[in-house]
Residue frames as qw, qx, qy, qz and C-alpha x, y, z in Angstrom:
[[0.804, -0.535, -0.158, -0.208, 60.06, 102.42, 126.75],
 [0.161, -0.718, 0.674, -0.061, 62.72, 102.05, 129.36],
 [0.808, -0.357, 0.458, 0.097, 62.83, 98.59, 128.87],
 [0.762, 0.596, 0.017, 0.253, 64.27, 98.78, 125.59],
 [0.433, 0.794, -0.342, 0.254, 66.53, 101.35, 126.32],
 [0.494, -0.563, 0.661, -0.043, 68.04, 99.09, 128.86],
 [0.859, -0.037, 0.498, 0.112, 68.35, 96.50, 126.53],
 [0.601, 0.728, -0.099, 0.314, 69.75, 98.31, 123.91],
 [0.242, -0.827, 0.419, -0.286, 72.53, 99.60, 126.84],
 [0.742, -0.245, 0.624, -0.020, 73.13, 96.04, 127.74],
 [0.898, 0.253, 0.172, 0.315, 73.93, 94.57, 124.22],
 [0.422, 0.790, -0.230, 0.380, 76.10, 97.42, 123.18],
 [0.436, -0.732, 0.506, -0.139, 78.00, 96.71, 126.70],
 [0.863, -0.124, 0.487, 0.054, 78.78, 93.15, 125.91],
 [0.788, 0.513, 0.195, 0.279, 79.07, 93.33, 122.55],
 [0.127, -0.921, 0.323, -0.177, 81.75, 96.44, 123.64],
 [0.350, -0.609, 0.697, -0.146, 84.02, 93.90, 126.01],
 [0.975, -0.052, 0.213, -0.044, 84.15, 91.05, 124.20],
 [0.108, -0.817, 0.441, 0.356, 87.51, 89.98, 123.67],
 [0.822, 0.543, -0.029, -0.169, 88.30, 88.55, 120.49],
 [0.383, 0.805, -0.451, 0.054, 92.05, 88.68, 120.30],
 [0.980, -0.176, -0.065, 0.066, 94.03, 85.63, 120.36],
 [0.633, -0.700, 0.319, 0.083, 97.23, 85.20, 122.65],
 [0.461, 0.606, -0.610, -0.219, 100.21, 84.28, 120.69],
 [0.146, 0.202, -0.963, 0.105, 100.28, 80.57, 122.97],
 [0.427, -0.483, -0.731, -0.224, 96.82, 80.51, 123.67],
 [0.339, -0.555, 0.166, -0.742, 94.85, 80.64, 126.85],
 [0.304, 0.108, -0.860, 0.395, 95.13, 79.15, 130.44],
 [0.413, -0.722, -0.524, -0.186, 92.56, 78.66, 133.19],
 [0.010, 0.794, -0.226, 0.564, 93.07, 81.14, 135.66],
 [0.151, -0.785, 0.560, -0.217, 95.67, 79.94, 138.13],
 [0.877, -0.397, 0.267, 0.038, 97.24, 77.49, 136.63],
 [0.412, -0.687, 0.409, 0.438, 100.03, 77.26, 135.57],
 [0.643, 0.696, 0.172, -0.270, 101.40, 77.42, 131.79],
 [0.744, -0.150, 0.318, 0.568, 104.54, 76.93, 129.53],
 [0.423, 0.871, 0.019, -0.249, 105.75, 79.85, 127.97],
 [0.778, -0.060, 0.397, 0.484, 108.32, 78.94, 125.82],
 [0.009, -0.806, 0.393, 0.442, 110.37, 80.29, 122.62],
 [0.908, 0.286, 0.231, 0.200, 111.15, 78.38, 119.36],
 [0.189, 0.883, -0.418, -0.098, 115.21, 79.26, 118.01],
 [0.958, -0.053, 0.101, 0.265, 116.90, 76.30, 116.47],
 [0.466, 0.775, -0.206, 0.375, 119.82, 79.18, 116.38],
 [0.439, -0.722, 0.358, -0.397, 120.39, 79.96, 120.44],
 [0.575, 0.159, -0.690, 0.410, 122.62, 78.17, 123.17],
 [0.040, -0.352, -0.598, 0.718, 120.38, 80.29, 125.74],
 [0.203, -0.704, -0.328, -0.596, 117.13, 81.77, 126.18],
 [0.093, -0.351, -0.696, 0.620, 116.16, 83.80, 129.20],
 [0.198, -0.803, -0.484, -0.286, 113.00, 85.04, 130.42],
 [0.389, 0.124, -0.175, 0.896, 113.69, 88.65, 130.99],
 [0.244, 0.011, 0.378, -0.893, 110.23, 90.13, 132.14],
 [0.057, 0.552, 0.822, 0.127, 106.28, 89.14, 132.32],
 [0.165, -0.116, -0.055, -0.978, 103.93, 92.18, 131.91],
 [0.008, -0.243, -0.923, 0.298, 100.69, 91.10, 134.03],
 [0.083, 0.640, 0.748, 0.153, 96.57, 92.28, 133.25],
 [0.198, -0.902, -0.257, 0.287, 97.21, 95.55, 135.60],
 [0.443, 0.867, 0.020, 0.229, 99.68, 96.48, 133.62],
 [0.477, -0.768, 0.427, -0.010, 102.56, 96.09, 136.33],
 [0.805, 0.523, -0.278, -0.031, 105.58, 94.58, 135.36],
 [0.718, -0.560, 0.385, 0.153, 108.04, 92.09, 137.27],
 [0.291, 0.836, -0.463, -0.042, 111.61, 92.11, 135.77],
 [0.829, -0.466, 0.300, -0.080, 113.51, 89.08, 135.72],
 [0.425, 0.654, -0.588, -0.214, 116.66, 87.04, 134.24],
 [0.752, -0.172, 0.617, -0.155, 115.66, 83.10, 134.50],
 [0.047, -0.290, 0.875, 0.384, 117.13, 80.53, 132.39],
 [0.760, 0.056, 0.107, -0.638, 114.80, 78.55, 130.04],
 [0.713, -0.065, 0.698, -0.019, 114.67, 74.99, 130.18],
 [0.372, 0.494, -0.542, -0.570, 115.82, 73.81, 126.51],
 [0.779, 0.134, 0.598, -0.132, 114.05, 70.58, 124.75],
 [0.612, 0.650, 0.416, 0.175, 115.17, 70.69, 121.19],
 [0.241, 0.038, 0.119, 0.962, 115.08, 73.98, 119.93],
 [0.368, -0.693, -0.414, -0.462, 112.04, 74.78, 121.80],
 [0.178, 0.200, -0.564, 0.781, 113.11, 76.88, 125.49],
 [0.493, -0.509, -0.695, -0.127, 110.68, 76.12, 128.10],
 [0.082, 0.225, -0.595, 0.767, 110.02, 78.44, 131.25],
 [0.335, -0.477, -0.787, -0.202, 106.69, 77.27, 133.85],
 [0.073, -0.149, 0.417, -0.893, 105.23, 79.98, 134.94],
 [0.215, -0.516, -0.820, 0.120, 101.94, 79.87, 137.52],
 [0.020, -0.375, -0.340, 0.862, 101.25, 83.39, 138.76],
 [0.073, -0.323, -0.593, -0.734, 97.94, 83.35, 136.59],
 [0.064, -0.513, -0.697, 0.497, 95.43, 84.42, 139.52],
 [0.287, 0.631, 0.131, -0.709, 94.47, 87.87, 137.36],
 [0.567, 0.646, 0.509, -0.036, 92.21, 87.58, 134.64],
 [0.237, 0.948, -0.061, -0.203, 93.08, 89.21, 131.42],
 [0.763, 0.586, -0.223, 0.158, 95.99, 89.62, 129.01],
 [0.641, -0.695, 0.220, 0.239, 99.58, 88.89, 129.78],
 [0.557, 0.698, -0.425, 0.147, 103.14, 89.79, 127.46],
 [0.776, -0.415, 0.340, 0.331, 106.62, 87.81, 128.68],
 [0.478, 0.753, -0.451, 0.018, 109.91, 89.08, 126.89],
 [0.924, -0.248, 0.207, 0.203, 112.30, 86.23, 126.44],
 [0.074, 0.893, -0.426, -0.122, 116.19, 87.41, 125.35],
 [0.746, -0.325, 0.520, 0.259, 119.25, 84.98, 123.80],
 [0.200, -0.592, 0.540, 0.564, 121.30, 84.67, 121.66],
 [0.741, 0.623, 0.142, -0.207, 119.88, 84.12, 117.88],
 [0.697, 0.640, 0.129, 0.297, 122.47, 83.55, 115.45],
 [0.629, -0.040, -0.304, 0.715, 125.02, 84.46, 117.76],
 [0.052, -0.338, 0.064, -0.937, 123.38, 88.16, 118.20],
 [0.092, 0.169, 0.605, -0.772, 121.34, 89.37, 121.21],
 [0.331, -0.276, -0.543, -0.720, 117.10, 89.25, 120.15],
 [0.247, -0.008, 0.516, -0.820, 114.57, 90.15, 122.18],
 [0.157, -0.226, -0.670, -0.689, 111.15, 88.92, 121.82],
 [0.408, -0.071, 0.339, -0.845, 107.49, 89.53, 122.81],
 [0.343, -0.109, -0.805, -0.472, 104.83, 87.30, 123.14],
 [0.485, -0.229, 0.247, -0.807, 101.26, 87.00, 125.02],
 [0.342, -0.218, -0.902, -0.144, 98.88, 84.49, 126.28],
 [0.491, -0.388, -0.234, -0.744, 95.48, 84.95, 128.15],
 [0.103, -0.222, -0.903, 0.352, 93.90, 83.57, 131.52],
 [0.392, -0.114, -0.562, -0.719, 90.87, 83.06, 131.36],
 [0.588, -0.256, 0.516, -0.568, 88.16, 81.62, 134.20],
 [0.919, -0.040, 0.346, -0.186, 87.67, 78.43, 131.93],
 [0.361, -0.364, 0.647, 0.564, 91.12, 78.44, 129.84],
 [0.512, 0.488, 0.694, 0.134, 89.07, 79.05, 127.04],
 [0.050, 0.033, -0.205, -0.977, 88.70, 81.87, 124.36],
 [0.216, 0.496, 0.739, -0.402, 85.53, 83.33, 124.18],
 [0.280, 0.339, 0.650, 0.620, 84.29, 83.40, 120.30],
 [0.351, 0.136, 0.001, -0.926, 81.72, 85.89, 119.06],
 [0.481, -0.380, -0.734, -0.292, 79.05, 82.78, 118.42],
 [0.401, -0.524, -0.703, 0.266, 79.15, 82.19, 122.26],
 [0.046, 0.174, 0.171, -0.969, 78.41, 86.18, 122.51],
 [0.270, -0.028, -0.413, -0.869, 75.91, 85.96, 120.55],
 [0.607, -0.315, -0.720, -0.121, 74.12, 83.00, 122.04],
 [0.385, -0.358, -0.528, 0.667, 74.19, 84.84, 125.27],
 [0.127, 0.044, -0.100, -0.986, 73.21, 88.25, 123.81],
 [0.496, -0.257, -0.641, -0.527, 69.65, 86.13, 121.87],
 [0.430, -0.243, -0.771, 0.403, 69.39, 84.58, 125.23],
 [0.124, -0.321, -0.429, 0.835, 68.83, 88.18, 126.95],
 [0.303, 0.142, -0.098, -0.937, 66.81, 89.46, 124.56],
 [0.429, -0.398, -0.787, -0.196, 64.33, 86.21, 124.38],
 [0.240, -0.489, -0.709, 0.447, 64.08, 86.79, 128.51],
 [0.041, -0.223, -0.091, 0.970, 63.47, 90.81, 127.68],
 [0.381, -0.109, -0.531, -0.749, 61.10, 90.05, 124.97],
 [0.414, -0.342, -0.844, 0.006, 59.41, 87.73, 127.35],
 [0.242, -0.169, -0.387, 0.874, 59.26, 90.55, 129.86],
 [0.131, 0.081, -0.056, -0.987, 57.61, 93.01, 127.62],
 [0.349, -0.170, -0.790, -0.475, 55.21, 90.39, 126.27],
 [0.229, -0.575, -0.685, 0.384, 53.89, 90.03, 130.38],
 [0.095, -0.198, 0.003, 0.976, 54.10, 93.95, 130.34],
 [0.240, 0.135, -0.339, -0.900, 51.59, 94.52, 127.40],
 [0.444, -0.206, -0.800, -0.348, 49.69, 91.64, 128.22],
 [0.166, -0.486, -0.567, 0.644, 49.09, 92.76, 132.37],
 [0.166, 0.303, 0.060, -0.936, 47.74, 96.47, 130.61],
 [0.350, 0.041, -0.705, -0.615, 45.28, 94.59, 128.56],
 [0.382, -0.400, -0.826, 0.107, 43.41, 92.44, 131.57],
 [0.382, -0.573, -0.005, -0.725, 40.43, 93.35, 132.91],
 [0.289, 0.037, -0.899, 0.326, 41.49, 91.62, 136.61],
 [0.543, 0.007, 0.488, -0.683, 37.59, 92.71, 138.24],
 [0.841, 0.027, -0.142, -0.521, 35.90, 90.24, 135.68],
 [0.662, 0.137, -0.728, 0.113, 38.60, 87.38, 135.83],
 [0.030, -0.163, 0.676, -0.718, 38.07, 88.23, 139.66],
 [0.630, 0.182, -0.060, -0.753, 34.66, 87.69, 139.02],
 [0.619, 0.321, -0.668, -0.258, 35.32, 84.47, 136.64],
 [0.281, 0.465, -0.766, 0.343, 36.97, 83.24, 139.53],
 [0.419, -0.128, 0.591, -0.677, 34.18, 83.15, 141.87],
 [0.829, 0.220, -0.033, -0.512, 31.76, 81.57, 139.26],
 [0.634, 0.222, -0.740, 0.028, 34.35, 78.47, 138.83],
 [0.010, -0.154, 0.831, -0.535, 33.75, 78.30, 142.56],
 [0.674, 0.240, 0.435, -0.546, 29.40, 78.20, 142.86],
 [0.768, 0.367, -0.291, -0.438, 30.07, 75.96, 139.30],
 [0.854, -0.368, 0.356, -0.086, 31.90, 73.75, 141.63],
 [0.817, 0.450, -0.218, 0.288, 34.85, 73.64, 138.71],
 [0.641, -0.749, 0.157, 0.056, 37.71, 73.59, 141.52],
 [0.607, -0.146, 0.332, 0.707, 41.29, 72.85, 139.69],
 [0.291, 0.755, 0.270, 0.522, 39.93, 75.66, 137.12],
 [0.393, -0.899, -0.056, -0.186, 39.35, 77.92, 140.32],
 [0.684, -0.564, 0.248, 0.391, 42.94, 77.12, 141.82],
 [0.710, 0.179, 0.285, 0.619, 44.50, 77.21, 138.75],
 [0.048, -0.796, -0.389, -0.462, 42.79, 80.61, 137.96],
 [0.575, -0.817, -0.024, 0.034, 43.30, 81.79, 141.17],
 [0.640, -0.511, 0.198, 0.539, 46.96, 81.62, 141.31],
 [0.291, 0.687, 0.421, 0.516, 47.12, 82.63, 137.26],
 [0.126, -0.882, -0.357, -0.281, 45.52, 85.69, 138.80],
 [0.738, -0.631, -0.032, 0.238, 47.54, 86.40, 141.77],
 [0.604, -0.279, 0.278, 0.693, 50.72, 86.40, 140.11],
 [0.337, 0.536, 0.508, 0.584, 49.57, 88.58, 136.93],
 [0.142, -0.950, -0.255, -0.110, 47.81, 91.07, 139.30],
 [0.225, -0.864, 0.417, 0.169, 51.47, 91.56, 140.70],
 [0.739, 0.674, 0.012, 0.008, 53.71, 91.36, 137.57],
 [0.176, 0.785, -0.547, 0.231, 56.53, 92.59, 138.67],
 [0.812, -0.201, 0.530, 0.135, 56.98, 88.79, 140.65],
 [0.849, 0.401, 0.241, 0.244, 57.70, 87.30, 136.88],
 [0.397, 0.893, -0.162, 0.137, 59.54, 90.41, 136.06],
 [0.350, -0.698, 0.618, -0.094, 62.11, 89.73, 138.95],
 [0.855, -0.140, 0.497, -0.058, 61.89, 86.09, 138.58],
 [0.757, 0.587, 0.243, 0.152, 62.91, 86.61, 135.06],
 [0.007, 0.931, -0.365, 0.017, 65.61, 88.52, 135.77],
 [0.772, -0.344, 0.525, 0.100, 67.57, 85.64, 137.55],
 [0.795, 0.357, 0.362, 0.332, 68.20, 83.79, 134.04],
 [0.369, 0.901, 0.132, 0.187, 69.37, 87.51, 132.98],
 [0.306, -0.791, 0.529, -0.021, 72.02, 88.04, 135.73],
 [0.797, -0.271, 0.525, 0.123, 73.29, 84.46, 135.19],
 [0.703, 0.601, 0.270, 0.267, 74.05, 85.29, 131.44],
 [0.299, 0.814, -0.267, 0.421, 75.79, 88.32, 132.14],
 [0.581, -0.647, 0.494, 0.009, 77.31, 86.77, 135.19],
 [0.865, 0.337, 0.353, 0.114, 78.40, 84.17, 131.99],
 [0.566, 0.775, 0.053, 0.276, 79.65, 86.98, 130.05],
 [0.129, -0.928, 0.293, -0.192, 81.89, 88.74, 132.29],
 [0.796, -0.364, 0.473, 0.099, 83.85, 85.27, 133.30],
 [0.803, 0.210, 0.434, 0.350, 84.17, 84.07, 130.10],
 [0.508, 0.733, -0.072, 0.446, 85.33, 87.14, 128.43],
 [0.629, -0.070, -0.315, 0.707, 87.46, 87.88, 131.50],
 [0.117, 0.680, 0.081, 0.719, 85.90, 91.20, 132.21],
 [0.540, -0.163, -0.645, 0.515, 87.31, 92.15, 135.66],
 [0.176, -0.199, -0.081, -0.961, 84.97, 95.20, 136.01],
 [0.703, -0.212, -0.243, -0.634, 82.05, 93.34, 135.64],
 [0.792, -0.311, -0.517, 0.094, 82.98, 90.57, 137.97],
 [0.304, 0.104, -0.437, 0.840, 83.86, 92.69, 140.36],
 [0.302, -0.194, -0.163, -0.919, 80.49, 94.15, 140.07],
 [0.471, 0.098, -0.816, -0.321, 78.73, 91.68, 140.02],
 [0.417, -0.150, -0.745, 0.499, 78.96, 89.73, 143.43],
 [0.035, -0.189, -0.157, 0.969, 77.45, 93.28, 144.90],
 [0.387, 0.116, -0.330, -0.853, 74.80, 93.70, 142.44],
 [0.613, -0.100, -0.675, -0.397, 73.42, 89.86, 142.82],
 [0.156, -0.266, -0.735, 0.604, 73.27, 90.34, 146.88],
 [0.309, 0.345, 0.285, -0.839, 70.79, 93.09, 146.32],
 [0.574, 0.147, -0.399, -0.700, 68.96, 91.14, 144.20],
 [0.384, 0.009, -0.905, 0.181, 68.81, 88.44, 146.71],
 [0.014, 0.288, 0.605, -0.742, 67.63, 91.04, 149.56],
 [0.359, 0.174, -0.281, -0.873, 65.14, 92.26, 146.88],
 [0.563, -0.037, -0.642, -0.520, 63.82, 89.19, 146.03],
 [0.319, -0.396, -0.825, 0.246, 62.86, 87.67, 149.67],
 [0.180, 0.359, 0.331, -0.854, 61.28, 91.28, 150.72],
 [0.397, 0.200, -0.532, -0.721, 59.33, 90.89, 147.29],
 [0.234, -0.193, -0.949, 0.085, 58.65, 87.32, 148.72],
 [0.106, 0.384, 0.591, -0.701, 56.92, 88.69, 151.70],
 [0.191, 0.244, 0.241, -0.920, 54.83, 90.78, 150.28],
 [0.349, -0.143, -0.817, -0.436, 53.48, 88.70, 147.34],
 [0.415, -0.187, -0.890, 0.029, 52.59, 85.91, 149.93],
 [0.011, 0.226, 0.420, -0.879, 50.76, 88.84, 151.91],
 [0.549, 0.107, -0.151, -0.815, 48.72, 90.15, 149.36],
 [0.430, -0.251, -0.795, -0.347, 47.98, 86.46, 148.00],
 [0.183, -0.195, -0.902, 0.339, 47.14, 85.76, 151.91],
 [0.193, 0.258, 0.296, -0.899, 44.41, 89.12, 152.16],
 [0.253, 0.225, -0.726, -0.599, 43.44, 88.01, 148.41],
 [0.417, 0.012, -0.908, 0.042, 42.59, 84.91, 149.59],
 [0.063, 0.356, 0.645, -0.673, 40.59, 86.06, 153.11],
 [0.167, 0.235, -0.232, -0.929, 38.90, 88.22, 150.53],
 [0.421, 0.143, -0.646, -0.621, 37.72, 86.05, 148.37],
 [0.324, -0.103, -0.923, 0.182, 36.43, 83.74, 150.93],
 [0.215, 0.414, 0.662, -0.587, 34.22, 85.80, 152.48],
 [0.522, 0.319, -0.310, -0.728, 32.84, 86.36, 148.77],
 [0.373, 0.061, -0.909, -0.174, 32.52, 82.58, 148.57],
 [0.003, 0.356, 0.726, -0.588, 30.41, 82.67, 152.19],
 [0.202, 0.308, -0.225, -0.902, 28.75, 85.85, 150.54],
 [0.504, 0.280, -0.292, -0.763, 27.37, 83.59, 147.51],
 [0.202, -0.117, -0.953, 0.194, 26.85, 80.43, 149.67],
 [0.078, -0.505, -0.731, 0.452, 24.05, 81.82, 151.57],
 [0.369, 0.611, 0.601, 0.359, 22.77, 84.44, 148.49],
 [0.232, -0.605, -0.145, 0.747, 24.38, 87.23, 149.71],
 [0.604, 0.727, 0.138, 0.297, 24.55, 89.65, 146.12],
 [0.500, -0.436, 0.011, 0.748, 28.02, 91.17, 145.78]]
């Protein structure tokens, strides 16, 4: 069924871009500002000699680091792009020149994002899918002329929250694909979840784009529901006149 093979397409994407790999100082929130430092109880200088930035572009530089100890401090802020970042820092070890490399992440909540909280996001999508299919196989299974039917007899048996309750029940079931959208929502907001928190800058890019037209989707969807219910509803009323005055339908 296609909905599977969209949910099989969707975990293997996530489970694809999650990023596991940990920064050698950690991770920052995206744009603010971080210490990247250097430990060398050998040096009389460090400098910071370049940063290498998510796109892969690289600003060149030769700033002194602030020394505390024999820990060399430099504060840097330019963290506005998601995604990994290297900084080579250069001084004098042990009287000889040593480069080093070293990375740290930004991140949308200065957090790493584990493989639990994939996973608890992944169950998450496939509960709302499973929940999907479960309306799916359970709409091809109703006969909606007798519960249409039912519906009338809770009205001449005067059983009137049964009949409303029934009545809307009905309404939405006959047009399934409300729940299906409505059930999306919880689906975008998970993978609008994933794509922050693992920093994918693809998918939030996407994103934005993808959850307008599922905005204009859902209020044209609106309309038309609250049409049919409203014809539904005229319908059924002159079947209620109909079997007020012993009409047979």
């Amino acid at each position: 069924m296609r909905i599977n093979l969209l949910l099989y397409i969707l975990i293997g994407m996530f489970l694809f871009n999650i990023v596991s790999a940990d920064g050698d100082i950690g991770y920052v929130k995206q744009g603010d500002c971080i210490s990247l430092y250097n430990y060398c109880p050998t040096c009389s200088y460090i400098n910071l000699t370049a940063i290498q930035y998510p796109n892969q572009t690289v600003s060149t530089m030769n700033v002194a680091m602030t020394k505390t100890g024999n820990n060399y401090i430099y504060e840097f802020c330019n963290t506005t792009d998601l995604g990994g970042y290297s900084y080579t820092t250069c001084g004098d070890k042990a009287t000889v020149l040593t480069c080093e490399d070293m990375t740290f992440e930004a991140t949308s909540s200065g957090d790493n994002y584990t493989t639990s909280d994939s996973i608890t996001n992944v169950v998450l999508i496939i509960f709302f899918f499973l929940i999907i299919l479960g309306v799916y196989v359970l709409n091809k299974n109703v006969d909606f002329n007798k519960w249409n039917n039912s519906i009338i007899a809770k009205y001449e048996n005067k059983n009137y929250v049964k009949l409303v309750l029934s009545s809307i029940t009905y309404n939405i079931m006959k047009n399934s694909f409300v729940i299906y959208y409505i059930l999306i929502l919880p689906i975008l907001l998970l993978i609008m979840n994933i794509a922050y928190t693992s920093s994918n800058v693809s998918m939030i890019q996407f994103l934005p784009s993808l959850i307008v037209v599922y905005i204009v989707g859902f209020i044209i969807i609106g309309i038309y529901f609250f049409g049919y219910v409203q014809e539904w509803l005229m319908n059924l009323l002159e079947e209620f006149r109909d079997s007020d005055w012993g009409v047979g339908r």
